[in-house]
Structures are given as structure tokens and as C-alpha cells.
C-alpha positions in Angstrom: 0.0 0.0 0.0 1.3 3.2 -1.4 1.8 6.5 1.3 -0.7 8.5 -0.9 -3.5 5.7 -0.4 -2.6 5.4 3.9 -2.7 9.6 4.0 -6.2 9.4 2.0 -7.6 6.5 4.7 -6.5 9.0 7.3 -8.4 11.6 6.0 -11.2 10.2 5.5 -11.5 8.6 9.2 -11.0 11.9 10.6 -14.0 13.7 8.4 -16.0 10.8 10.1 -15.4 11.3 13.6 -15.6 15.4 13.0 -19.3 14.8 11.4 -20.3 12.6 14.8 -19.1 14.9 17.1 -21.1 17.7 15.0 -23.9 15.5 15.2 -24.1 15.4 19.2 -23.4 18.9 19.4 -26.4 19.9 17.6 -28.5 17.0 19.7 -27.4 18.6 22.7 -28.9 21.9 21.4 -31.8 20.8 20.5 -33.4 19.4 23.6 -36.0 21.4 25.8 -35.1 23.1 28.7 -37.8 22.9 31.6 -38.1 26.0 33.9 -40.1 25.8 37.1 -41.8 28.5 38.0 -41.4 30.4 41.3 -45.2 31.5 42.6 -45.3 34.7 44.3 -45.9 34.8 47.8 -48.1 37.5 49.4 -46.9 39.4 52.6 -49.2 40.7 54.9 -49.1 44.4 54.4 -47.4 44.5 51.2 -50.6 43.2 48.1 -49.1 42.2 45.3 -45.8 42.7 46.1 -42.8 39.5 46.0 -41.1 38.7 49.3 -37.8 40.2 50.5 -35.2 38.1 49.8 -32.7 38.8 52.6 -29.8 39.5 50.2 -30.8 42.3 48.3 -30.6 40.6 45.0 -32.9 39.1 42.7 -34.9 35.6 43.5 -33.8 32.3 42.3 -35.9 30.1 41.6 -36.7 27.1 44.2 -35.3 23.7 43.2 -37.1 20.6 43.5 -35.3 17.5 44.0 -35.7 14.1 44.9 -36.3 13.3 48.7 -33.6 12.6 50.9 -33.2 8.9 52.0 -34.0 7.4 55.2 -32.2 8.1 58.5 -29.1 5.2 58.4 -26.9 4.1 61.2 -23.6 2.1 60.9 -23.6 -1.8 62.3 -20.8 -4.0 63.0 -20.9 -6.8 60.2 -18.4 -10.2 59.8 -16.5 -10.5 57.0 -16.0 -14.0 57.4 -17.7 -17.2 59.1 -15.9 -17.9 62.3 -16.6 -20.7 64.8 -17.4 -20.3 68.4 -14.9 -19.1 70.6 -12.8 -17.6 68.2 -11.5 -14.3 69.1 -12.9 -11.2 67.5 -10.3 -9.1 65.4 -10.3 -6.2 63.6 -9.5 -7.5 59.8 -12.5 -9.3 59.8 -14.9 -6.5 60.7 -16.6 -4.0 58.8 -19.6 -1.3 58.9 -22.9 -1.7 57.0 -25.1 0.8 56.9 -28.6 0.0 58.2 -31.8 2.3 58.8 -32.3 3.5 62.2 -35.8 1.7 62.9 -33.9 -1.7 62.2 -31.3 -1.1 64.6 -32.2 -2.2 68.0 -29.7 -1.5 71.7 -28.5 -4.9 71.0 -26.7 -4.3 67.8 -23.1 -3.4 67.9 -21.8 -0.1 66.2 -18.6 0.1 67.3 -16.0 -2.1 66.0 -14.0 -1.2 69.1 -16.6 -2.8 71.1 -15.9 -6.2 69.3 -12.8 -6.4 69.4 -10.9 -8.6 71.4 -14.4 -10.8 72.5 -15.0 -13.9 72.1 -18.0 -15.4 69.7 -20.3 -17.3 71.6 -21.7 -19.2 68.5 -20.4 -19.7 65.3 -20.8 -16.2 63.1 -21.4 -16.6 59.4 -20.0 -14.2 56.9 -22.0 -10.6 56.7 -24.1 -11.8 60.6 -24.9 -8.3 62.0 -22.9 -8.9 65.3 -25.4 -8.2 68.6 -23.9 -8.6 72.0 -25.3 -11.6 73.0 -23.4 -13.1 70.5 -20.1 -12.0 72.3 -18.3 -13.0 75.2 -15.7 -10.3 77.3 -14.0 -14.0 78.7 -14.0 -17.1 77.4 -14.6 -18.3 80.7 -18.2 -17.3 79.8 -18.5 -19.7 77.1 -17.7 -22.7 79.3 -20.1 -22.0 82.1 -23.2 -20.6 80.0 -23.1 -22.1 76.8 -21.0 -24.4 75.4 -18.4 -26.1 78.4 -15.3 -26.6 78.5 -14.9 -27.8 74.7 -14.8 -23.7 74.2 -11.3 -23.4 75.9 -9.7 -26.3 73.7 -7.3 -24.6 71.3 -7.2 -26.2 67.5 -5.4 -29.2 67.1 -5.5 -29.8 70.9 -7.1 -32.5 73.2 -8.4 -32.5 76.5 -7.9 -35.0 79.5 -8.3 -35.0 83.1 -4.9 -35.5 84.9 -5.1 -36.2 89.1 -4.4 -33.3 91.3 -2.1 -35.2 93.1 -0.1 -38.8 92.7 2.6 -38.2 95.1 2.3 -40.3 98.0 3.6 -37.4 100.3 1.2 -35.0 99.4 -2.7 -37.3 99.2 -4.5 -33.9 99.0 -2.5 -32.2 95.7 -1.7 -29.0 97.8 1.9 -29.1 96.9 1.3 -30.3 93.1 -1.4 -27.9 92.5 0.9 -24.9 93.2 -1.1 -24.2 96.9 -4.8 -24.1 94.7 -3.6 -21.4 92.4 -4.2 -22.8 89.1 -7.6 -21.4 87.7 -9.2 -21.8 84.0 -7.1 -20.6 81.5 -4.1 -20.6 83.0 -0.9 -22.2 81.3 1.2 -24.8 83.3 4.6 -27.1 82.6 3.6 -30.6 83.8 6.4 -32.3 85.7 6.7 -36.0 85.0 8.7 -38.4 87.5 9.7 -42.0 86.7 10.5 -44.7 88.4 13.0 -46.5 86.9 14.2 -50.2 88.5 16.2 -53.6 86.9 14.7 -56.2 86.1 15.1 -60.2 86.0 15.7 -60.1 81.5 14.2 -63.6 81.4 11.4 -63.4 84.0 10.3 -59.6 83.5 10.0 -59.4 87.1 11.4 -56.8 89.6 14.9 -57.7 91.4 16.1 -59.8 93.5 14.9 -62.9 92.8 13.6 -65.7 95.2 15.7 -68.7 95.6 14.1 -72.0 97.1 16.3 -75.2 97.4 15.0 -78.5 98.2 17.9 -80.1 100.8 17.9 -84.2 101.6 18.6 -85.0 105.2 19.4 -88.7 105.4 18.9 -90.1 108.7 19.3 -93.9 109.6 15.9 -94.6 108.9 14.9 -92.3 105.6 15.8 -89.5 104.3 13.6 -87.0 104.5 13.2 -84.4 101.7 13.4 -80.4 103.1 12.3 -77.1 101.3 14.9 -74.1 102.3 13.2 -70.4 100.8 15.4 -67.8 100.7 13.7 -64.1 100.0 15.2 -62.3 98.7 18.1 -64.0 97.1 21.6 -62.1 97.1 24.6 -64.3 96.0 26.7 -66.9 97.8 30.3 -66.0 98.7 32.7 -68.4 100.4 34.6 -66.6 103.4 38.5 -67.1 104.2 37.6 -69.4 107.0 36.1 -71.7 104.1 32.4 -71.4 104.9 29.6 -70.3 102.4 27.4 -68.0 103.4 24.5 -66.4 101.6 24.8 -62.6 101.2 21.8 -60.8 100.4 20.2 -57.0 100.4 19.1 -55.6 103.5 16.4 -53.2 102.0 14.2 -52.9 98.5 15.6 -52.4 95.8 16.3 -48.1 95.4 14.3 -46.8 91.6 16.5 -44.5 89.1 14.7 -41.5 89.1 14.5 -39.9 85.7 12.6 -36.4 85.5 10.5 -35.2 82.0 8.7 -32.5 81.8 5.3 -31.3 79.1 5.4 -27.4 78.2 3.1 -24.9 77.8 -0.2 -26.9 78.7 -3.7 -25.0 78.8 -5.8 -25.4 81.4 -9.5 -26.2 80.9 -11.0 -27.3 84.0 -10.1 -27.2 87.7 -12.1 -29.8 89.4 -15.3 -31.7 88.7 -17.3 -29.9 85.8 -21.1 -28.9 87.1 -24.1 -28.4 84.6 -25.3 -24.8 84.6 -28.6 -24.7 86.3 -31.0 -23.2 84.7 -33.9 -20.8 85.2 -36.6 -23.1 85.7 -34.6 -24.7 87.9 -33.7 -22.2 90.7 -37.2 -21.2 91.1 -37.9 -22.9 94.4 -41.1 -25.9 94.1 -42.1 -26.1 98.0 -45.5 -26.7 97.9 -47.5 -24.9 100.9 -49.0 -26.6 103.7 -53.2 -25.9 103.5 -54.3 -24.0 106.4 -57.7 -24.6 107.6 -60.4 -21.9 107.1 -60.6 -18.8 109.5 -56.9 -20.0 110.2 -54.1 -17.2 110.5 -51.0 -17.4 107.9 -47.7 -17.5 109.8 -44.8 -15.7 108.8 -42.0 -17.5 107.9 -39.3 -18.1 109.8 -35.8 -16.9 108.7 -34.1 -19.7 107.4 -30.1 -19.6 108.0 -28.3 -20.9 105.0 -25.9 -23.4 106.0 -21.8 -22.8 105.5 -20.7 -25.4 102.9 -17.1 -26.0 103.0 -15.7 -26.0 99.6 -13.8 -29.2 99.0 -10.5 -28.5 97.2 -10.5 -30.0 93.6 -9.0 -33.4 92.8 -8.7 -33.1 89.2 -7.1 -30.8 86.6 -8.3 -30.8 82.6 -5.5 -29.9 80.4 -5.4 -29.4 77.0 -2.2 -30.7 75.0 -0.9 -32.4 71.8 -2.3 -35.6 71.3 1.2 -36.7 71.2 1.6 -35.3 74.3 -1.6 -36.5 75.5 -0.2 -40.1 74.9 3.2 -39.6 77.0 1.2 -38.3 80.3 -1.9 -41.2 79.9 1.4 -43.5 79.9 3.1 -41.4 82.6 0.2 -42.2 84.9 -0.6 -45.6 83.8 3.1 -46.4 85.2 2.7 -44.7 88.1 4.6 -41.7 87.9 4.6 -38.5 90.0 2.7 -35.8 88.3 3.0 -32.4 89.6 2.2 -28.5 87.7 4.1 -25.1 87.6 2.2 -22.5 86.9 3.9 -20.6 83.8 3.3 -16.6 83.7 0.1 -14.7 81.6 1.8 -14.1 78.8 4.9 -16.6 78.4 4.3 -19.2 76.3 8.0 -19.9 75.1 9.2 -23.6 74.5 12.2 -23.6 76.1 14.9 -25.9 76.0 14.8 -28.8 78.9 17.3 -31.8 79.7 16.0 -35.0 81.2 17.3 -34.6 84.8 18.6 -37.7 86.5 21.3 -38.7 89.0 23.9 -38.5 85.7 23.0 -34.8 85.1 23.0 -34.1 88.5 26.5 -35.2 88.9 27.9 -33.9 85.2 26.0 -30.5 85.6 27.0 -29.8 89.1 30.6 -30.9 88.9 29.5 -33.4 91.7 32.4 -36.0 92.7 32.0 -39.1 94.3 33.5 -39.6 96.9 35.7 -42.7 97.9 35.1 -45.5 100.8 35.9 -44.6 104.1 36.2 -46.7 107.4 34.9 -43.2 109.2 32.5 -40.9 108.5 30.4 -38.1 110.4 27.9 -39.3 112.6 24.7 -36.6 113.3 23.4 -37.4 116.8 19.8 -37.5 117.2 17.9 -37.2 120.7 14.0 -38.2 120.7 13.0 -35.3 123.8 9.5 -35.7 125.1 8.2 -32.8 126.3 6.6 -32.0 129.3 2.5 -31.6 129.0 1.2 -28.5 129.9 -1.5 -28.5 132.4 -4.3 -28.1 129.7 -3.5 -31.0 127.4 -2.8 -33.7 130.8 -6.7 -32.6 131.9 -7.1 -33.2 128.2 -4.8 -36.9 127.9 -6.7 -37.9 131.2 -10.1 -37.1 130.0 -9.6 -39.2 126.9 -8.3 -42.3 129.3 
């Protein structure tokens, strides 16, 4: 194609787009222009004549549009579905805008007031969030609503783990950390085994039992005897030439090895209780008849008794199933369990060695010590005191 043809094209494209936008020009003109108009208004005093207009210039005409929209307020929507229990953040709140008549004191308009709660049921994507569906403390949840399911984190399990399995303390005051673990609260769980040899070809506990089955031969039979010997040591033949049995004078001593679980969450302290409900607190005493003409008494001030609280037995903690695993096993063996209570806002992993008698002795540089024919003897004296006057009228009573 040739330059002169191309420029010709060119030309003729542009003529066409300058006869279109002639086209709309002259539209434009053409249409109708409506004027509204203004009605004079009559002052009292003044026939006939238009009203002041406050500015000293002429009148405009009044302008009639369309009517203004409905009174709106903002509301706190979702953005997304989230399950119950999750806590509320700001990314996934918005505003929608609502008419006021719609919105009653229940709905939330604030995000502020949202976040950082709790959902008490699961909220589906664009929910208009009220505040019954919101909890200040997850606590809340568990004792209203849902139990203590609401506290388990993702990925976690729950299982109840005894207060207390340490022989020296029946009532869990010292594993417990003196009653101070609540809901919520994070703990290290201290695991303590009991390690002890074993017979490799009877599985059982050492030492062994040893029973021999001696003849004594006498002139006129010989008589068969059974000789037990509990527990069995080892023989050892002396320089005098006699054999004599030497065997342990106490139990066999465990090998303590010492574990411990990180960062667990607590669910539940003590026995879970059903939250009562309404119906049930009303009180169902039916009243006693009275005959007719007969006086109604006034009741009589009832005292409530004092309960004791009993201290809890059981602790709910929520770990990896993993972990779950190793403490079920931990206390199917019979180890000691005990807690520390970790701070609010520590939950760092940090790094732990398995502490037994070998750590103890290569951490602390510990020595042992040779055998001595002497050591230092602690002398101890059992002192009796003397009764006071009160507890020998009290001792005397008793007898």
C-alpha cells in the first residue's frame, strides 16, 4: 500500500469522527429546557408585592429535588464465618449501613466494642454482630453455653490428669501450686519415673527368690526339706572356708529420671457442674393448707448453712495428642505428676534436659567420693516434752 492511499484513509477517518461529534453537538442543542416557576408569595401588608429576599438581589428560583433517604446508622458486620470461641479481630470486621428503625440497643456499632471478644456461636460471613453473640471472657462460654470444649485450642485434646499422685502430698496442695491454678491458666507438667532392673528372662522386679530342696538322710529315711530364701543375694565363700548367703538388707532403690510437658492449657479445675438453669432455681415447695378462718404465719428466717468447699481433685488440660499419649502412659506407670504455673503471657518452648542422677553429677561438677572406714555421725535425741497442764486434763479425759 502506497503513502498517498494510507494519507487518503486517514483523511477520511478523521471527516467521520468530525461529522459525529457535529452531530451530538447539535443533539445537545436541540433538547428542551424545563423552567419551574417560582409563585409569588403574598406578605401581609405589602398586596401584590414579591417577598424580600434577605440578600438584596434578585430571587432564584426554588429547586425541587428528589427526597432525601431514610435516617441510616452504621452496624458491626463479619467479614467471614468464624466458629465459636474464636476471638474477634479487627481485619475481619466491617460497617454496613442500616436504617435506624432496624437497629435495635443490641446491635453493635462500634467495632472497638468487638474487638478482642469472644464469639459465643459460630458467626457466618456478613451476621450483623449483637452482643449476645459476644463474650468479654472465654470463661463465659464454658459456664453458660458451650463447656469446656470452648477453651480447647485447634489441634489440641483435653484430658483430666489427678491433682495429686505423690504419696507425700494425698490432698495435691503441693502439686497444685497451693490451689492457684484457675481456667485458662498455662502450666509445665512435671513427670517423675521410676526406673528399676529387672530379672531379663522373667520380666520381674529384682532380686529374685531362691528355694532349694535339701535331703537329710537319717538312719531310717531320708527325708526331703524345702529351704526359701527371700530375697536372694549371692553366695560367697569366706576365708575361714564357709559359704554364706549374702543378700540385700532393704528394697531395691528406683532410678529417678525427671521429663517434663510445656506450655499446657488449662481447661477445667475440678469436677465440671451443669449450669442450672432458670426453671430450675425457682424454688417448688408446695405450701402446707391451712384450715379456714386459720391465721397465715410468717416464715421463719431460714439460716443458710456454711458449705465447706472441697479442694479439687482433678485438673483438665489441653495438649498435643502426642503429648496426650506420653502423660496417659506417665500415669498408667505410676509416675509422680505435679504443675508449675507458667506466667500470663509466656508461652515460650524452652529448652529442657531430662534430669537424673547423671546430670545431676555432670552439671554440678559433683564428685564421688571414695570409701571410708569413718564418717560423720549426726546425733539425734527423741526429747519428750513435758504436758502442759491443759492437754494432761485433756490426755486424762480421753483415758
Amino acid at each position: 500500500m502506497s503513502r498517498r492511499t494510507i494519507a487518503i484513509l486517514i483523511l477520511i477517518i478523521g471527516l467521520g469522527l468530525l461529522t459525529l461529534v457535529g452531530v451530538f453537538l447539535i443533539l445537545g442543542q436541540d433538547q428542551p429546557t424545563t423552567v419551574t416557576p417560582t409563585e409569588e408569595t403574598t406578605i401581609e401588608g405589602t398586596e401584590g408585592a414579591p417577598p424580600p429576599d434577605n440578600g438584596g438581589g434578585a430571587l432564584q428560583p426554588e429547586t425541587i429535588g428528589t427526597p432525601m433517604p431514610t435516617d441510616t446508622i452504621g452496624v458491626v458486620v463479619s467479614l467471614q464465618t468464624v466458629p465459636r470461641g474464636h476471638i474477634m479481630t479487627e481485619d475481619i470486621l466491617a460497617i454496613d449501613r442500616r436504617p435506624v428503625g432496624s437497629v435495635d440497643s443490641n446491635v453493635i456499632t462500634d467495632t472497638k466494642d468487638v474487638v478482642g471478644m469472644f464469639a459465643r456461636t459460630d458467626i457466618y460471613q456478613g451476621q450483623t454482630l449483637t452482643k449476645d453473640k459476644l463474650a468479654m471472657d472465654i470463661r463465659e462460654i464454658v459456664t453458660s453455653e458451650y463447656g469446656p470444649s470452648s477453651l480447647i485450642p485447634p489441634g489440641f485434646v483435653a484430658q483430666a490428669v489427678p491433682l495429686s499422685t505423690f504419696r507425700l502430698d494425698p490432698r495435691g496442695t503441693i502439686s497444685s501450686v497451693g490451689y492457684g491454678i484457675s481456667e485458662g491458666d498455662y502450666v509445665d507438667i512435671l513427670l517423675l519415673f521410676d526406673m528399676r532392673q529387672i530379672d531379663e528372662e522373667f520380666q520381674t522386679l529384682l532380686p529374685n527368690d531362691l528355694a532349694l530342696f535339701i535331703t537329710v538322710k537319717s538312719e531310717e529315711t531320708d527325708e526331703i526339706r524345702f529351704l526359701e530364701i527371700d530375697p536372694f543375694g549371692y553366695f560367697e565363700e569366706l576365708p575361714t572356708g564357709d559359704t554364706v548367703h549374702i543378700r540385700p538388707r532393704e528394697f531395691q532403690r528406683p532410678y529417678i529420671v525427671g521429663l517434663v510437658i510445656q506450655n499446657a492449657k488449662v481447661i477445667q479445675v475440678g469436677q465440671y457442674t451443669l449450669p442450672e438453669s432458670a426453671a430450675a432455681q425457682l424454688s417448688t415447695v408446695t405450701p402446707t393448707p391451712l384450715p379456714e378462718g386459720a391465721p397465715t404465719p410468717s416464715p421463719e428466717p431460714v439460716a443458710a448453712p456454711t458449705v465447706t468447699p472441697m479442694p479439687p481433685e482433678v485438673l483438665v488440660v489441653a495438649l498435643q495428642p502426642q503429648q496426650q499419649l506420653l502423660l496417659r502412659y506417665a500415669l498408667e506407670v505410676g509416675a509422680d505428676v505435679d504443675f508449675a504455673l507458667r506466667g500470663i503471657n509466656d508461652g515460650q518452648l524452652y529448652p529442657v534436659q531430662n534430669v537424673d542422677l547423671n546430670f545431676l553429677l555432670e552439671r554440678f561438677n559433683i564428685e564421688i567420693p571414695p570409701n571410708f572406714g569413718y564418717t560423720l555421725d549426726t546425733q539425734y535425741y527423741q526429747i519428750t516434752p513435758t504436758p502442759t497442764p491443759d492437754e494432761s486434763s485433756f490426755i486424762s479425759g480421753e483415758s
